[in-house]
C-alpha atoms as a printed R data frame, in Angstrom:
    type eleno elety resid chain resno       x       y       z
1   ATOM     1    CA   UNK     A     1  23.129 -11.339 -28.824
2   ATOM     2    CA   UNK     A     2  22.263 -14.260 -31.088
3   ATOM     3    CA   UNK     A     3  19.925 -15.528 -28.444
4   ATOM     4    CA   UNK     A     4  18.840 -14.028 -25.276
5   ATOM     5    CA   UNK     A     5  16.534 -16.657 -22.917
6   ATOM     6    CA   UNK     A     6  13.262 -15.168 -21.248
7   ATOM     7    CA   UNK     A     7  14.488 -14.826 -18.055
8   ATOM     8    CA   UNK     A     8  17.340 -11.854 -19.392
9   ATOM     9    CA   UNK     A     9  13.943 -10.728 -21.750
10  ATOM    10    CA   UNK     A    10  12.137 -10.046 -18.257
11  ATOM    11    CA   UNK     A    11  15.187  -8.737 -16.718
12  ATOM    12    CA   UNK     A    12  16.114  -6.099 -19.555
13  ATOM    13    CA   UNK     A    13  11.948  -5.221 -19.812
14  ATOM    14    CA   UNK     A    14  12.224  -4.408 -15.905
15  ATOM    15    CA   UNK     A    15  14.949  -1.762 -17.068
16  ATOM    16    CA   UNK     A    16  13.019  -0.103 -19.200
17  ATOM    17    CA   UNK     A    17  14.228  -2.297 -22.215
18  ATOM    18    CA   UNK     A    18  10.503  -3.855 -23.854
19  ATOM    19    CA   UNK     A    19  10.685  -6.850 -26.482
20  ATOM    20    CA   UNK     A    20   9.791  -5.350 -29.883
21  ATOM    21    CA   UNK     A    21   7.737  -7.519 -32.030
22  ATOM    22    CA   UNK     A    22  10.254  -9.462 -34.030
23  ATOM    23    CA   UNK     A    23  11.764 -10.988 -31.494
24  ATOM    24    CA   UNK     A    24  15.523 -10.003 -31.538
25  ATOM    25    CA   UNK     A    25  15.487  -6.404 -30.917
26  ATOM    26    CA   UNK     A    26  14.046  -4.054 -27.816
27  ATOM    27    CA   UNK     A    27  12.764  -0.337 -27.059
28  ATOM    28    CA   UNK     A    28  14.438   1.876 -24.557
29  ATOM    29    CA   UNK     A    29  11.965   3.711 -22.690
30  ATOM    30    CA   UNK     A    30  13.089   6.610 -21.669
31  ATOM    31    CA   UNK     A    31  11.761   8.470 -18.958
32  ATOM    32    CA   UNK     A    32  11.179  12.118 -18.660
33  ATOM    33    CA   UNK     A    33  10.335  13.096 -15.449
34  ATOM    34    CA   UNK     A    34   7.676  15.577 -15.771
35  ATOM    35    CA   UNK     A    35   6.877  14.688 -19.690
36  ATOM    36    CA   UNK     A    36   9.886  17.944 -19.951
37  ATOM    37    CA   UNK     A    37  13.156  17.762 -21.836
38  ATOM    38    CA   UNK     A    38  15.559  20.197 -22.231
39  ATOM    39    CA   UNK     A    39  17.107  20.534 -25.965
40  ATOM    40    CA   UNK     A    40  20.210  19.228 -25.247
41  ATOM    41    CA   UNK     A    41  18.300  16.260 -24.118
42  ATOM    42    CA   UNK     A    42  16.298  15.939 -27.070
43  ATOM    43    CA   UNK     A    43  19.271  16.017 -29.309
44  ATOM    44    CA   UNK     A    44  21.154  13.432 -27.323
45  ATOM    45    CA   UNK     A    45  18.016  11.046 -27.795
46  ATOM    46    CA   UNK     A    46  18.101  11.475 -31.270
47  ATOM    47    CA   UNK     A    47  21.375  11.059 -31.625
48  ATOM    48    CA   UNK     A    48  21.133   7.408 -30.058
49  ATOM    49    CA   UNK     A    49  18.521   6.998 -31.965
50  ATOM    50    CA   UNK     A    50  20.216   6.979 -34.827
51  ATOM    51    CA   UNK     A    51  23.193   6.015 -33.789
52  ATOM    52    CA   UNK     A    52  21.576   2.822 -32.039
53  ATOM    53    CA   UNK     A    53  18.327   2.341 -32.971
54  ATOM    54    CA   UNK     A    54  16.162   3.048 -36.658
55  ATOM    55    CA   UNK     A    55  16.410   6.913 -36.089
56  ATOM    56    CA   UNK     A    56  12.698   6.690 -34.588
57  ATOM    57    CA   UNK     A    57  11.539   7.800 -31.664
58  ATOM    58    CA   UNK     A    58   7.789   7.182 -30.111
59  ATOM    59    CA   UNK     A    59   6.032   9.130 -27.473
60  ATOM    60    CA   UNK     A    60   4.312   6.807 -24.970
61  ATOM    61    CA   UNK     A    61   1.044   7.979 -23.010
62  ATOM    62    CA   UNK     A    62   3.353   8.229 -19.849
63  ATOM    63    CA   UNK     A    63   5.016  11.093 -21.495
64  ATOM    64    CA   UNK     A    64   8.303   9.229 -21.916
65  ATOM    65    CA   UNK     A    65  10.385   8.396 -25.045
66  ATOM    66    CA   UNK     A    66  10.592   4.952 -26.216
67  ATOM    67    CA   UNK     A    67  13.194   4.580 -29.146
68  ATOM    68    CA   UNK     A    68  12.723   1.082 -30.938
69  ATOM    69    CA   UNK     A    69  14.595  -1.291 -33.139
70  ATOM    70    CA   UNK     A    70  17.877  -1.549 -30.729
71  ATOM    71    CA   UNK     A    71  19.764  -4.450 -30.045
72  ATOM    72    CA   UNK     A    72  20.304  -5.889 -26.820
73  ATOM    73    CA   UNK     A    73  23.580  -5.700 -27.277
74  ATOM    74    CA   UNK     A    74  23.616  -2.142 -27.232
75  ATOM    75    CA   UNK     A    75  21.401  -1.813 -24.323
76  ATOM    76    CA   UNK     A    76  24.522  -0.582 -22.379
77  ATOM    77    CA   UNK     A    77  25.683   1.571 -24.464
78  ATOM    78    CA   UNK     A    78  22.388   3.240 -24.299
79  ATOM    79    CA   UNK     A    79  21.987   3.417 -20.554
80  ATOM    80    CA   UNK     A    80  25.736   5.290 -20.622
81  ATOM    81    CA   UNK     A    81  24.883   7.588 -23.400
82  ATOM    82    CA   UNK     A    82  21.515   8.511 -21.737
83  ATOM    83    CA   UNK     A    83  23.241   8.950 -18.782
84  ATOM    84    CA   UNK     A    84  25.409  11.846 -19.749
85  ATOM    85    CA   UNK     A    85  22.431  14.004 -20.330
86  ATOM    86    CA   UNK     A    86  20.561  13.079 -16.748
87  ATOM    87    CA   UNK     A    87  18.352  10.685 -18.170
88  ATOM    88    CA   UNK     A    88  17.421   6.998 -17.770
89  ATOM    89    CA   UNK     A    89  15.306   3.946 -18.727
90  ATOM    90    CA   UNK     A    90  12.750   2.832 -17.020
91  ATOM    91    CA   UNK     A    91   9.063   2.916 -16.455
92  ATOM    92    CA   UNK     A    92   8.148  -0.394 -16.514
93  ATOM    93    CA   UNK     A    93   6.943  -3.070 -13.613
94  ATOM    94    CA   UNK     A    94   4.528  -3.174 -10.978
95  ATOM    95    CA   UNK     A    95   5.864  -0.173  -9.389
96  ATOM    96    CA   UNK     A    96   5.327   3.304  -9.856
97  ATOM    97    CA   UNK     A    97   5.095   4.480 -12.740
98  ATOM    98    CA   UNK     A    98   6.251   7.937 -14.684
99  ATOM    99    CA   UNK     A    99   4.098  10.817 -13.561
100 ATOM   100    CA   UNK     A   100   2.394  12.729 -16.505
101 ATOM   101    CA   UNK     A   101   1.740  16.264 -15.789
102 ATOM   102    CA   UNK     A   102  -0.404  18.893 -18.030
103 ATOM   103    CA   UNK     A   103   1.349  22.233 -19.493
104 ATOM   104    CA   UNK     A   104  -0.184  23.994 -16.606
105 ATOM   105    CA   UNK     A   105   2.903  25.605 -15.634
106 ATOM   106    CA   UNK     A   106   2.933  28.384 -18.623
107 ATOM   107    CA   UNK     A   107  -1.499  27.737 -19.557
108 ATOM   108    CA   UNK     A   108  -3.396  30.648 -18.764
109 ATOM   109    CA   UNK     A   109  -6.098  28.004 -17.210
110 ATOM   110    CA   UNK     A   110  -3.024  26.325 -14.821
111 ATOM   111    CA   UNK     A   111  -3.578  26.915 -10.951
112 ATOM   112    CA   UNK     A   112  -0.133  26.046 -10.051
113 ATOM   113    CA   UNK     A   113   3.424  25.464 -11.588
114 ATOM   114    CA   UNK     A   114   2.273  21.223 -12.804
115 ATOM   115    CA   UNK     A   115   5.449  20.591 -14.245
116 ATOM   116    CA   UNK     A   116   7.075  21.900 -11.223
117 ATOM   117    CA   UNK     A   117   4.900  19.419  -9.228
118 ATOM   118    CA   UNK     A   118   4.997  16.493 -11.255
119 ATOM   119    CA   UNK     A   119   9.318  16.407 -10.753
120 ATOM   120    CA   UNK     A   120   9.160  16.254  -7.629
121 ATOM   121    CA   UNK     A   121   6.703  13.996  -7.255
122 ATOM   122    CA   UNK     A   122   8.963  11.824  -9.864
123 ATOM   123    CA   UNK     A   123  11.514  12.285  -7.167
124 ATOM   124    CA   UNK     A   124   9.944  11.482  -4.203
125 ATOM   125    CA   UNK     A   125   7.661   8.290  -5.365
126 ATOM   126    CA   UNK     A   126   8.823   7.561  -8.684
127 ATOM   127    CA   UNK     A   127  12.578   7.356  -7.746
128 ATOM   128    CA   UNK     A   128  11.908   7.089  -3.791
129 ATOM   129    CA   UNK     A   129   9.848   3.808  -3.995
130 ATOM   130    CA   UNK     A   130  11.689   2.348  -7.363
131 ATOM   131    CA   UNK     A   131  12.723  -0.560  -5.086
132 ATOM   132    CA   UNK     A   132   8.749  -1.130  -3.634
133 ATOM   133    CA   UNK     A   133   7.203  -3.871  -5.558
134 ATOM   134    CA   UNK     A   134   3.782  -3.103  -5.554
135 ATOM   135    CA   UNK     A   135   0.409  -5.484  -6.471
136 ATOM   136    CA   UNK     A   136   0.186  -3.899 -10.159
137 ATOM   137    CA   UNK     A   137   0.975  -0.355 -12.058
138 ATOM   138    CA   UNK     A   138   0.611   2.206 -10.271
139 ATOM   139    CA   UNK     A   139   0.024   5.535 -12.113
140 ATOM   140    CA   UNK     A   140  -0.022   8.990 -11.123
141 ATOM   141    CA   UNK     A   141  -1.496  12.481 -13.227
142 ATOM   142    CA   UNK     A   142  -0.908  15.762 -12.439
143 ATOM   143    CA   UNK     A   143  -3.490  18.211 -13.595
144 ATOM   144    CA   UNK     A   144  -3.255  22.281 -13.220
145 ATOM   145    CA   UNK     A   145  -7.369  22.749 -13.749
146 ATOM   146    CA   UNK     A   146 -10.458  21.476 -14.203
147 ATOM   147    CA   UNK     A   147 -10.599  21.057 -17.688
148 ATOM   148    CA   UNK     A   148  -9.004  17.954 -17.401
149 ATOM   149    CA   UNK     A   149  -6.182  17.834 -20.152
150 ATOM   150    CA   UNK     A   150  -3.910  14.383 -19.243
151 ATOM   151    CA   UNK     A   151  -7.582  12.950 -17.518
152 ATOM   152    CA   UNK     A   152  -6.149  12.800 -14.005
153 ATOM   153    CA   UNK     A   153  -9.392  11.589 -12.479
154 ATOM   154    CA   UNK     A   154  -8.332   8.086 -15.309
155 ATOM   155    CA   UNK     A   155  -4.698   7.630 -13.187
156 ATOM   156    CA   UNK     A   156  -4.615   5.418 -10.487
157 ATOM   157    CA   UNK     A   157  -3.960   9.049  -8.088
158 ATOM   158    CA   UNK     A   158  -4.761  11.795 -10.356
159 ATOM   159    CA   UNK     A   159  -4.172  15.350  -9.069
160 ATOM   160    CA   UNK     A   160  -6.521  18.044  -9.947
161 ATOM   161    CA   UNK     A   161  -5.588  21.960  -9.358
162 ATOM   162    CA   UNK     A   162  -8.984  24.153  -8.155
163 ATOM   163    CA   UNK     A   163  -9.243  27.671  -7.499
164 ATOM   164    CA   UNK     A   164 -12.522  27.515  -4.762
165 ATOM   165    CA   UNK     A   165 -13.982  30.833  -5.265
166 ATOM   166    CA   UNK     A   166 -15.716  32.861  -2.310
167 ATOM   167    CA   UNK     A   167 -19.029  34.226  -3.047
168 ATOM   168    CA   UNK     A   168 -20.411  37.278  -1.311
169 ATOM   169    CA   UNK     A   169 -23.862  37.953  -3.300
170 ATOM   170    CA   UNK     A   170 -25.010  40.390  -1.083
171 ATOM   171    CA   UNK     A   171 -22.993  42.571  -2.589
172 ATOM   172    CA   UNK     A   172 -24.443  41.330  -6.153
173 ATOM   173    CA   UNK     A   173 -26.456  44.606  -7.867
174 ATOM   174    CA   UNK     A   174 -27.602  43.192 -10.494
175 ATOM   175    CA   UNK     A   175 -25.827  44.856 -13.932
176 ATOM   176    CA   UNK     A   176 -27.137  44.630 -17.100
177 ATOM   177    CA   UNK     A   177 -24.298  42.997 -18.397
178 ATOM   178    CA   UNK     A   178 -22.583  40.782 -15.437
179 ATOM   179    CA   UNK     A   179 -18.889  40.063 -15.692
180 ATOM   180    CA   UNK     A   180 -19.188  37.053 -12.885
181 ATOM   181    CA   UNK     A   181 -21.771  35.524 -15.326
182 ATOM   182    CA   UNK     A   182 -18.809  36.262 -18.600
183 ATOM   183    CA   UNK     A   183 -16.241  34.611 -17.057
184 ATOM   184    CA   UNK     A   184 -17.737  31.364 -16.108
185 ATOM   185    CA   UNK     A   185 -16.366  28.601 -18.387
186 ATOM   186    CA   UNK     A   186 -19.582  26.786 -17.561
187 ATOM   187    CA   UNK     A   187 -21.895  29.562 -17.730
188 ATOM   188    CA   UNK     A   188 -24.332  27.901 -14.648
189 ATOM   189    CA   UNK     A   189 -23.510  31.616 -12.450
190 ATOM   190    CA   UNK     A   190 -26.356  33.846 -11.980
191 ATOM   191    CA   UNK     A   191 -26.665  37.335 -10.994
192 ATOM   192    CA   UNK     A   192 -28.378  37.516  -7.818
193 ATOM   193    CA   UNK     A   193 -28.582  33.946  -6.850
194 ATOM   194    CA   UNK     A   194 -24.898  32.797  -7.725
195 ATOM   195    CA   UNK     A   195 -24.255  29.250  -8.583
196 ATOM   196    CA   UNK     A   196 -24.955  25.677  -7.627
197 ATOM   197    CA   UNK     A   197 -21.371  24.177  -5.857
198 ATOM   198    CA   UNK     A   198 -22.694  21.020  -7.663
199 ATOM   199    CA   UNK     A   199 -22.519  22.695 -10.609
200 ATOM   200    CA   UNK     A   200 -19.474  24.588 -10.098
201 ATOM   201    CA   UNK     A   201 -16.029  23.405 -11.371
202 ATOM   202    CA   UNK     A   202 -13.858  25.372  -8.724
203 ATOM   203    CA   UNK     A   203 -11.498  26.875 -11.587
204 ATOM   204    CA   UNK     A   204 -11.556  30.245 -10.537
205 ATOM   205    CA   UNK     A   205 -11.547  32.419 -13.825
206 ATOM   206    CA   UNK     A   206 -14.309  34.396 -11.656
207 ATOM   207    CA   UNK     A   207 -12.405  35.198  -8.954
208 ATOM   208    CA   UNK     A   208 -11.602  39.149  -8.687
209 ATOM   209    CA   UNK     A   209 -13.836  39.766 -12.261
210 ATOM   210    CA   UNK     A   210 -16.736  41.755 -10.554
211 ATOM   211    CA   UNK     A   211 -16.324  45.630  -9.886
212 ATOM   212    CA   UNK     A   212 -18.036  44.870  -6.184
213 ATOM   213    CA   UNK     A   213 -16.636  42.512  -5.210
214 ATOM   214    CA   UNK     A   214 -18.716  39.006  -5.631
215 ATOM   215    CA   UNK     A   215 -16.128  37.000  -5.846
216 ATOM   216    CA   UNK     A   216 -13.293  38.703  -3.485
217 ATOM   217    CA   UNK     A   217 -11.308  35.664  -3.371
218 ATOM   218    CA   UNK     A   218 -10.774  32.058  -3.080
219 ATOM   219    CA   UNK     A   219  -8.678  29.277  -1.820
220 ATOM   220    CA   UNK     A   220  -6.325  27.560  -4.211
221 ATOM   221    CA   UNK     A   221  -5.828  23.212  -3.379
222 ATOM   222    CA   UNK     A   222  -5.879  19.824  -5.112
223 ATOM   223    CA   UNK     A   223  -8.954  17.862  -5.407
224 ATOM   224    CA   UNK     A   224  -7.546  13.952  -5.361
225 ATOM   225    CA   UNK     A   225  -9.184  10.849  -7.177
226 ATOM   226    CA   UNK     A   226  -8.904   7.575  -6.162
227 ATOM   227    CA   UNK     A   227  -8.212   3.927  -8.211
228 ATOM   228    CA   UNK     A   228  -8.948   5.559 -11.717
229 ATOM   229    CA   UNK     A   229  -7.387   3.398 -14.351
230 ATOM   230    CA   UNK     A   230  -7.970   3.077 -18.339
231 ATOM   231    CA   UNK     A   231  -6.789   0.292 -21.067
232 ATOM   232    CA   UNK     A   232  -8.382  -3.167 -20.825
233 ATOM   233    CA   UNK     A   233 -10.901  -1.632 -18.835
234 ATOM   234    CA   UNK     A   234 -11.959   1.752 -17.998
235 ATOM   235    CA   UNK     A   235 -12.839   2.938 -14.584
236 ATOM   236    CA   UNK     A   236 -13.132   6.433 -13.017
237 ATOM   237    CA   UNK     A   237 -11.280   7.636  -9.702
238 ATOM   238    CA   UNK     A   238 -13.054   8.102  -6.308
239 ATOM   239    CA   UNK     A   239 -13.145  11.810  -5.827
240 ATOM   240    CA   UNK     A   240 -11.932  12.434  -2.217
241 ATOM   241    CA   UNK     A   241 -14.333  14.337  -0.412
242 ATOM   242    CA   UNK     A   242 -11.665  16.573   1.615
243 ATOM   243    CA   UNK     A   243  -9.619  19.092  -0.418
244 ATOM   244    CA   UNK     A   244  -5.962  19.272  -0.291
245 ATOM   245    CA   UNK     A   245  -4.480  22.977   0.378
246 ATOM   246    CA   UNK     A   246  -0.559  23.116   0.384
247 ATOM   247    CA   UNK     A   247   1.947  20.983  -0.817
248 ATOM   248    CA   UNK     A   248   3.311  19.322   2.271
249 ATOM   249    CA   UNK     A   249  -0.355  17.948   2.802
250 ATOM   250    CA   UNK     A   250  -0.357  16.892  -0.413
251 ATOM   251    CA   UNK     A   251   2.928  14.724  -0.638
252 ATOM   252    CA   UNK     A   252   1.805  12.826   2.414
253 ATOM   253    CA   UNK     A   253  -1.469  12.043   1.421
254 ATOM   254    CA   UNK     A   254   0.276  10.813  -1.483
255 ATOM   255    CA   UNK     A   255   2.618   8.581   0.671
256 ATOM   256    CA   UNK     A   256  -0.145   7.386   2.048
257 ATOM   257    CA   UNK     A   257  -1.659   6.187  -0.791
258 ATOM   258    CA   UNK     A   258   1.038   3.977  -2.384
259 ATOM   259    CA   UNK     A   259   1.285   2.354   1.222
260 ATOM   260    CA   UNK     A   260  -2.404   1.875   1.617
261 ATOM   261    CA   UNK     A   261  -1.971  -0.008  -2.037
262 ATOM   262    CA   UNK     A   262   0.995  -1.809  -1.009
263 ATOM   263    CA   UNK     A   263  -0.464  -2.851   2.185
264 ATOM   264    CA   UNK     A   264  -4.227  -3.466   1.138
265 ATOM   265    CA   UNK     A   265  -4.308  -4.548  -2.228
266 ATOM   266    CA   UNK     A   266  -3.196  -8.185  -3.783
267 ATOM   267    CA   UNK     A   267  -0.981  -9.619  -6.550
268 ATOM   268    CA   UNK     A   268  -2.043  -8.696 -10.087
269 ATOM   269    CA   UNK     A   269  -4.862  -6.044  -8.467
270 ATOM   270    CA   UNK     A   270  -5.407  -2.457  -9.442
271 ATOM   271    CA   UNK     A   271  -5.822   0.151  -7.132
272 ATOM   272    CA   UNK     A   272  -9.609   0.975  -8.181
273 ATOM   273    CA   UNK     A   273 -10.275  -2.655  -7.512
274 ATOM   274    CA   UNK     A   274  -8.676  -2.197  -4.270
275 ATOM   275    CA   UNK     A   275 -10.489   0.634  -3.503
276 ATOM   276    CA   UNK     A   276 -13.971  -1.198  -4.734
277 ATOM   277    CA   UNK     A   277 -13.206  -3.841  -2.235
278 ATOM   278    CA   UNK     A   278 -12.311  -2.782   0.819
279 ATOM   279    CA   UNK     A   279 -14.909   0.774  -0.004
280 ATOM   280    CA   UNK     A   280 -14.088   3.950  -0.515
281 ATOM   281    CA   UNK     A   281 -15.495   5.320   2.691
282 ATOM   282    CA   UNK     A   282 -13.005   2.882   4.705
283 ATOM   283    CA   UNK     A   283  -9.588   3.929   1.975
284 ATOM   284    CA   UNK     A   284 -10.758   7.548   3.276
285 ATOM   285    CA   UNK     A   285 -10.827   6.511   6.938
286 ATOM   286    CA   UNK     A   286  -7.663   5.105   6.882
287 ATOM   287    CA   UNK     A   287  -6.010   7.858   4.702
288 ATOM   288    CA   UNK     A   288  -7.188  10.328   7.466
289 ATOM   289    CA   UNK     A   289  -4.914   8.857  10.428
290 ATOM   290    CA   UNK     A   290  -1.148   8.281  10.282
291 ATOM   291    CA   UNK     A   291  -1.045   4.492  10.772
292 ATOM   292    CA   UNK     A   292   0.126   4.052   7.566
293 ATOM   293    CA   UNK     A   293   2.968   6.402   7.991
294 ATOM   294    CA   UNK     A   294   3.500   4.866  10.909
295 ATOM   295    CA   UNK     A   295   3.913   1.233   9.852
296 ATOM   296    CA   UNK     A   296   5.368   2.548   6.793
297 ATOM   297    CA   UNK     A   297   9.068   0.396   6.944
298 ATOM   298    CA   UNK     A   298   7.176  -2.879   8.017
299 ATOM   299    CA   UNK     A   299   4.744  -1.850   5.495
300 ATOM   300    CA   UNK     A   300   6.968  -1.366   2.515
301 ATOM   301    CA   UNK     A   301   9.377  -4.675   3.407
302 ATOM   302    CA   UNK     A   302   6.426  -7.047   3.553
């Protein structure tokens, strides 16, 4: 196109097509789902890379593709080539946004199948509510432990995967050497006296390490943060204060969430500044009861 006006600009960047510097050309940002390709998928987008763009391609901190330098005439041509190998552009608006997820599925530290997780979530909220305009980005991270890899607790819903353990210290004899106190990543556990929940990071790596049985057990869940957000300006989720302990719990307290957004929050507003407004103590109120789920269509076409 020798000249494209802003109004087809805005309409190809809410495709997944953004402006590139100079002017005349545009990146295709290509979204991955989970932040997981297969190989045939990586060697289609490099293909059309080359074949379309400058043979480049760009990870984005969404843990999508974005390949640059391609002409809006192609932009077609690269929607029907991506399409062949079950992929798409996108990722752009005030919508939901591409879910990032940590390697948790195969790390030894993971405390469930993240990448698992994070597609469906893509499915249900990413694809599910592609239509729902909502008051800014909204961004969701999917973490398997506490150590914090893709900084969930910095998304606008971040997902955090504990392993609560179960202490029983009255079964505690005191070794010499104490295998409870060598497996804590923090190293805050103490033979006879255990360890301050404060202090504690719920990940679990002492669950099942003592010979008597100190730490018999736990229970596996999600802790969730609230209106985290990073870029212009930095600001750090609202930990819930409930824990979230199977999947089907999870998914609506997610559903929740985007409507409590979509129905609380105003034009050009982030989540945390939604949640800073009307208090976090009230988001959790609401979040506990099912009027959102129940005004969800008048909600959602508001």
């Amino acid at each position: 196109m020798n000249h494209i006006t802003d109004e087809e600009r805005k309409k190809y960047k809410g495709m997944g097509f953004v402006p590139n510097r100079d002017g005349k050309n545009t990146s295709a940002r290509v979204v991955t789902k989970n932040g997981v390709l297969s190989s045939e998928q990586m060697r289609a987008a490099c293909e059309i890379a080359d074949t379309y763009g400058n043979g480049k391609i760009a990870i984005t901190s969404r843990m999508c593709l974005e390949l640059p330098v391609i002409s809006y005439d192609n932009i077609q041509n690269v929607i029907d080539a991506l399409e062949k190998v079950d992929l798409a552009p996108g990722g752009t608006g005030a919508k939901v946004r591409p879910v990032t997820a940590c390697k948790g599925t195969v790390c030894p530290h993971g405390n469930f199948d993240t990448q698992e997780m994070a597609l469906e979530i893509h499915y249900k909220f990413y694809e599910g509510y592609r239509s729902v305009k909502l008051p800014h980005k909204f961004k969701i991270g999917v973490g398997g432990c506490p150590n914090n890899c893709i900084k969930p607790d910095i998304n606008d819903l971040g997902i955090v995967g504990v392993y609560i353990p179960k202490f029983e210290m009255d079964k505690c004899v005191g070794c010499a050497e104490c295998s409870v106190e060598f497996a804590c990543p923090v190293k805050k556990f103490e033979k006879n006296v255990g360890i301050d929940s404060n202090v504690c990071t719920d990940c679990g790596k002492c669950v099942e390490t003592c010979p008597f049985g100190v730490v018999p057990s736990g229970q596996k869940g999600f802790k969730i943060y609230l209106g985290g957000q990073w870029g212009k300006t930095m600001r750090r989720g609202n930990l819930m204060k409930r824990i979230v302990t199977s999947k089907e719990e999870l998914f609506e307290l997610i559903e929740k969430v985007i409507l409590l957004y979509k129905a609380e929050g105003i034009a050009g507003e982030r989540f945390g500044n939604t949640i800073d407004r009307i208090g976090m103590e009230k988001a959790e109120e609401i979040l506990q009861g099912n009027g959102l789920l129940e005004k969800k269509n008048e909600i959602i076409n508001a």
